[in-house]
TORBA-629374 format. One line per field, with one value per residue (C-alpha): residue number from 1; residue in three letters; x, y, z. Coordinates in nm, 3 decimals. Layout:
N
n [NUM_...]
res [ALA_...]
xx [X_...]
yy [Y_...]
zz [Z_...]
//
This chain:
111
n [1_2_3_4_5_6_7_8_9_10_11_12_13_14_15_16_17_18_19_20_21_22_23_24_25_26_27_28_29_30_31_32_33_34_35_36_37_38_39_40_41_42_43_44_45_46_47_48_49_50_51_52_53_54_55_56_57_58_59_60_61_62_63_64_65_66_67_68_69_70_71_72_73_74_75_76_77_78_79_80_81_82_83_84_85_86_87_88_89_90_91_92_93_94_95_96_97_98_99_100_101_102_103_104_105_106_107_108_109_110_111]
res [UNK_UNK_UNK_UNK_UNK_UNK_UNK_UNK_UNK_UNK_UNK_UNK_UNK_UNK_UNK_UNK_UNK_UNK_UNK_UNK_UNK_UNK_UNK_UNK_UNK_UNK_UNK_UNK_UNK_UNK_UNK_UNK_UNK_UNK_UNK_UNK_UNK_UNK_UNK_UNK_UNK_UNK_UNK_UNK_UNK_UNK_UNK_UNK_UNK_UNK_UNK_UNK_UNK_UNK_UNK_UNK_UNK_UNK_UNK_UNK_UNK_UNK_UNK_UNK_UNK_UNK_UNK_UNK_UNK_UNK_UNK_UNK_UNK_UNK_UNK_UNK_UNK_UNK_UNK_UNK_UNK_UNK_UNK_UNK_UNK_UNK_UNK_UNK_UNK_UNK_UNK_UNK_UNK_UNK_UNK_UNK_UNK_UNK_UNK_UNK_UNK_UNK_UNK_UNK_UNK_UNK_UNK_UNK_UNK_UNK_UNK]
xx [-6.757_-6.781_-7.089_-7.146_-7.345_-7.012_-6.913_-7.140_-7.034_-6.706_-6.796_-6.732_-6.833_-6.541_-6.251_-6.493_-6.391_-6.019_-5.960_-6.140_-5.930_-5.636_-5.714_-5.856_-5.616_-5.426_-5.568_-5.907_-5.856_-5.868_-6.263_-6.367_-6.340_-6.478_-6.799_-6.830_-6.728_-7.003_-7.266_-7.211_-7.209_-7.535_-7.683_-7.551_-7.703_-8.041_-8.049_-7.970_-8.257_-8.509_-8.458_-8.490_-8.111_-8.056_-8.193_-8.017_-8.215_-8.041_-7.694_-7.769_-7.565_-7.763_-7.706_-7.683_-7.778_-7.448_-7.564_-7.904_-7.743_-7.514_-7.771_-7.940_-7.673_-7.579_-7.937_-7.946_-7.595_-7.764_-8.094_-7.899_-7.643_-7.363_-7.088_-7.010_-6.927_-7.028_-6.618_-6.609_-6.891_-6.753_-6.368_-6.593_-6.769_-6.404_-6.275_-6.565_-6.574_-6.239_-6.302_-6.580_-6.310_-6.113_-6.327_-6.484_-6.835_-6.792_-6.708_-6.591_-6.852_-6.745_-6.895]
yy [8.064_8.005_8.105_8.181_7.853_7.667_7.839_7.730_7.377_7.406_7.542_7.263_7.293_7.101_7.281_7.590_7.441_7.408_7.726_7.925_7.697_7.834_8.181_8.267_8.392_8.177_8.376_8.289_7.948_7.882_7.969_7.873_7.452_7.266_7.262_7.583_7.702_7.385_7.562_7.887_7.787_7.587_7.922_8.104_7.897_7.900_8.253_8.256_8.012_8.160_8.525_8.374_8.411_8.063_8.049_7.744_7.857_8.183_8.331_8.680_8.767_8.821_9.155_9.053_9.241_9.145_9.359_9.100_8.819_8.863_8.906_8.599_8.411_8.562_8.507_8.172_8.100_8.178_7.980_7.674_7.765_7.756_7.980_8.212_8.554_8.852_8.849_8.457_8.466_8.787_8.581_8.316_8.522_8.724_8.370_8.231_8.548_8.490_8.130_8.251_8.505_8.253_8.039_8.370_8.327_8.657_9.008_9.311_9.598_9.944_10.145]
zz [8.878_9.256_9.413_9.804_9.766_9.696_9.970_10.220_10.097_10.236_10.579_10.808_11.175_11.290_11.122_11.230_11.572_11.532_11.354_11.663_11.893_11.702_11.686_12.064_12.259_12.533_12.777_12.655_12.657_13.020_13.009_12.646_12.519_12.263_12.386_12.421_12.030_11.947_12.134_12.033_11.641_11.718_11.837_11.581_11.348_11.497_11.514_11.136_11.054_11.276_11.135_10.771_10.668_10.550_10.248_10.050_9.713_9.713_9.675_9.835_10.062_10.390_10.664_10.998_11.282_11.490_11.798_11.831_11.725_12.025_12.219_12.128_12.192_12.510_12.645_12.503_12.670_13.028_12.971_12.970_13.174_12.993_13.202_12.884_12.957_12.722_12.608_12.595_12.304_12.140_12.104_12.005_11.758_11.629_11.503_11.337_11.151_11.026_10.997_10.743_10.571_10.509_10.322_10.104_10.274_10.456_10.315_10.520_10.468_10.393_10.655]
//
């Protein structure tokens, strides 16, 4: 039986990269590289780790607050400067969600 574990195996950062490349749109792509995707994830994971929702000895599946996450990551994005504007992170955001999808590690919720 997979387990979200398994999962979490599988995500790699740098077909993370090239399926958000893929799925931005082209107008998007004039203001959002490589780099940019990279530092977002890296955020993205630090917010996970400080907020205690990387746990590697458990399978639960974790609730994010996406609202402060994206505010982490936008006020992250202008301590160091990095040109990202509130609709460059959210495109950002969009594909790695559907990068995770793909790979079973995320689950719509039924609101």
């Amino acid at each position: 039986m997979k387990t979200e574990q398994d999962d979490l195996l599988v995500y790699d950062e740098d077909n993370a990269v090239k399926f958000i490349l893929d799925y931005i749109p082209a107008d998007s792509k004039k203001s959002i590289d490589t780099d940019k995707i990279e530092y977002v994830l890296d955020v993205v994971y630090d917010y996970y780790e400080e907020n205690g929702l990387i746990d590697e000895d458990s399978t639960e599946e974790a609730s994010i607050d996406e609202e402060d996450m994206f505010k982490y990551i936008l006020k992250c994005s202008k301590k160091d400067k990095m040109m990202l504007s509130e609709d460059d992170i959210q495109v950002i955001l969009d594909g790695e969600y559907e990068y995770g999808k793909s790979l079973g590690i995320y689950t719509e919720s039924e609101d």
